[in-house]
Every structure is written in C-alpha cells, then in structure tokens.
N, C-alpha and C positions, 0 to 999 in steps of 0.2 A: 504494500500500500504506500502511496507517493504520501509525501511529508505534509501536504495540502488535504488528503483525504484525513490524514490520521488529526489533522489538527480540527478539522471539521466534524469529526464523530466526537472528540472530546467536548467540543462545545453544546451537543445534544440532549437535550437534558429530557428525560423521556417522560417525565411527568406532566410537562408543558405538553407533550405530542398528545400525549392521552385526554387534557382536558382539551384541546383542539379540535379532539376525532372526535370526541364525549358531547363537545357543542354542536361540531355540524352535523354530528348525527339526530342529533335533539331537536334543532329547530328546525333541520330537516324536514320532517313531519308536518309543523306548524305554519307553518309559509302558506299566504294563499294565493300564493302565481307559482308556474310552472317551476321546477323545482331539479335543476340538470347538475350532473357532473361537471360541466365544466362552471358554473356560478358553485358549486361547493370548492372546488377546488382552488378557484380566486380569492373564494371568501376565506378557506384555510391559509392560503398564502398567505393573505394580507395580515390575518391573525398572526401567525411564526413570526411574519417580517417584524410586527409590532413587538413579540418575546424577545428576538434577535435569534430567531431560531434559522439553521438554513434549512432549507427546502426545496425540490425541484417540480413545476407542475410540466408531468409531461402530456402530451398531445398523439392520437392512435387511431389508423381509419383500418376495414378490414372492410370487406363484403359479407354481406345475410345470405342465409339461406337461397333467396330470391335474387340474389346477384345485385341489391343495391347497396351501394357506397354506404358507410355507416362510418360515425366518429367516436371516440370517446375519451375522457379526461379523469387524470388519479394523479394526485397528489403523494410524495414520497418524502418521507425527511430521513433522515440516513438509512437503518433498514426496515422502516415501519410505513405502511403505505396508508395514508391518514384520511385520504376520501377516494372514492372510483375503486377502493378493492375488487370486490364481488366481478365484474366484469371485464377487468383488463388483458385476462389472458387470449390470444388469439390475434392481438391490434397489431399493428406493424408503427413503430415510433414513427412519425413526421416531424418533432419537434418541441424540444425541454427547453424550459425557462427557469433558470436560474437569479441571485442576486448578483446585481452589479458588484463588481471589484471596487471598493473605493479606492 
C-alpha cells in the first residue's frame, strides 16, 4: 500500500462512516421526492466532507435484462461502502470523484 493510501485509512474513523450510513439510511425512507443513489451518495459525501472524512462516490452503467443502459451510484470511504451497496455489483466504473488535493 503506497504511503498516501496508508495515510488515508488512518485518518478513517469508522464511527463517523456508521452514523453517515445510519442517517442516509434513515431518512432515506422519509423523503417525499424520488429518493436515488446517486442524491444518497452526494448527500453522504457532502456529510464525510463536513467530518473531514475521505471518500470516493463512484459512478457505474451496465445493461438490464432488456438491453437498456442503466446507471448506478455507491459511495465508498476506505473499505466500507456507505450508500448504493445492495446493487453495485455487475456496473462497469465510468467514473470516481474524489477530494480535491489542497
């Protein structure tokens, strides 16, 4: 593990991951507008960003059954994957957003 990983898992503090998952899972539920992966996973980010947690949300399309394009969004903070679990497997990455380097 490069010296940048290992400094970034130390900074992880998994209690914060847990009540981040714990919220968006929670008002998940309660929202009365459509309710997608990828608005959980902005909304996770934005929460970590505010802990000073890092996080990566990434971005995945795959084809249905039916051959149409489909997308999907899961938020990951080092090895705990905090919104979009249940569905990620099978997506082909397009594209991870990280924090800026200051």
């Amino acid at each position: 593990m490069e010296q940048k990983e290992k400094e970034i898992h130390k900074s992880i503090n998994t209690k914060i991951l847990n009540n981040v998952k714990w919220a968006i899972d929670t008002v998940s539920r309660f929202i009365p507008w459509k309710n997608t992966c990828l608005t959980q996973g902005v909304a996770g980010k934005m929460m970590l960003k505010q802990k000073k947690q890092p996080s990566v949300l990434i971005l995945g399309v795959a084809y249905d059954e039916k051959g149409k394009l489909i997308a999907h969004a899961w938020l990951r903070a080092g090895d705990m994957i905090i919104t979009g679990a249940k569905n990620r497997n099978g997506y082909t990455i397009i594209s991870a957003f990280t924090e800026r380097n200051s």
